[in-house]
N, C-alpha and C positions, 0 to 999 in steps of 0.2 A: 737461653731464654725458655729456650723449652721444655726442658727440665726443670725449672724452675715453676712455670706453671703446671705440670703436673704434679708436681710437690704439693704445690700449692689446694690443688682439688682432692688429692689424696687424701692429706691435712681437713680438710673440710667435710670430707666421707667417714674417715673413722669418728670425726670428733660431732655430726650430725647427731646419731642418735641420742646422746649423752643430753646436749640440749635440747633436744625435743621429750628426754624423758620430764626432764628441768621442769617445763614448761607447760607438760598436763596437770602438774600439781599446784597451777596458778589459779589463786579465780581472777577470774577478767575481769570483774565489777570493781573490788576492790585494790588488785595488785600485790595483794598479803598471799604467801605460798597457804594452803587449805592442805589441812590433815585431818583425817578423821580417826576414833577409837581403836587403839591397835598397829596405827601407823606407828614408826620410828621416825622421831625428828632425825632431823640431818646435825650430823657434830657441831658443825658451824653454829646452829643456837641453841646449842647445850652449854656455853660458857658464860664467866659470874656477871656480862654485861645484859643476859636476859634473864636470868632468876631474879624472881620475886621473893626477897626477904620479908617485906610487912605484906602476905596475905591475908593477914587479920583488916587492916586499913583499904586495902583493895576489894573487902566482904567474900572473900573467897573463903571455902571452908578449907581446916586445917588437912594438910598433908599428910595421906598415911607414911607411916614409915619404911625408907626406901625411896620415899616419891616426895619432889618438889615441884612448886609452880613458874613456868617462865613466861616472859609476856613479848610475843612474836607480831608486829604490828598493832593490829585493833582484836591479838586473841588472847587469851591468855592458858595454857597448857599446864595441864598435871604430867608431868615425864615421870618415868623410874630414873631413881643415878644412875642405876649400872644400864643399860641397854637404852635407854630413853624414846621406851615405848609410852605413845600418850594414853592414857587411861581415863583423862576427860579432856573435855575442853568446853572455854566460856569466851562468849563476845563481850566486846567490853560493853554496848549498849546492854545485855542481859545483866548487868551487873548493876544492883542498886545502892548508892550511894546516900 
């Protein structure tokens, strides 16, 4: 048993920081992870369930080439394919329809 609980705290020590890095990149108000100019999304919404294929319809200007838009809760992101560094980002309130 006792073994087991030190397992168990060990598990919990390496694996702390990782979520608390998680977790500075939250905002609190909304719950949407917050990146700004030059961050890199995370892999996880780089794939074809967050790309925006009609950014014309969404009023977003056209995507240089290289770079696509993906829509990550209430934001919507200009990433590069290759690295998916963001290069802009829009609220969706900012966005006029």
């Amino acid at each position: 048993m006792k073994k087991l609980i030190i397992a168990g705290v060990a598990l919990l020590l390496l694996n702390g920081p990782a979520f608390a890095q998680r977790d500075e990149h939250r905002d609190e108000t909304r719950g949407t992870p917050h990146w700004s100019r030059g961050d890199r999304l995370p892999e996880e919404f780089r794939g074809d369930r967050y790309v925006v294929s009609d950014w014309r319809g969404m009023h977003l200007r056209r995507p240089a080439r290289g770079y696509h838009w993906v829509h990550v809760g209430d934001r919507y992101l200009l990433i590069g394919e290759r690295n998916g560094e963001v290069r802009e980002l829009r609220l969706e309130g900012e966005i006029h329809r």
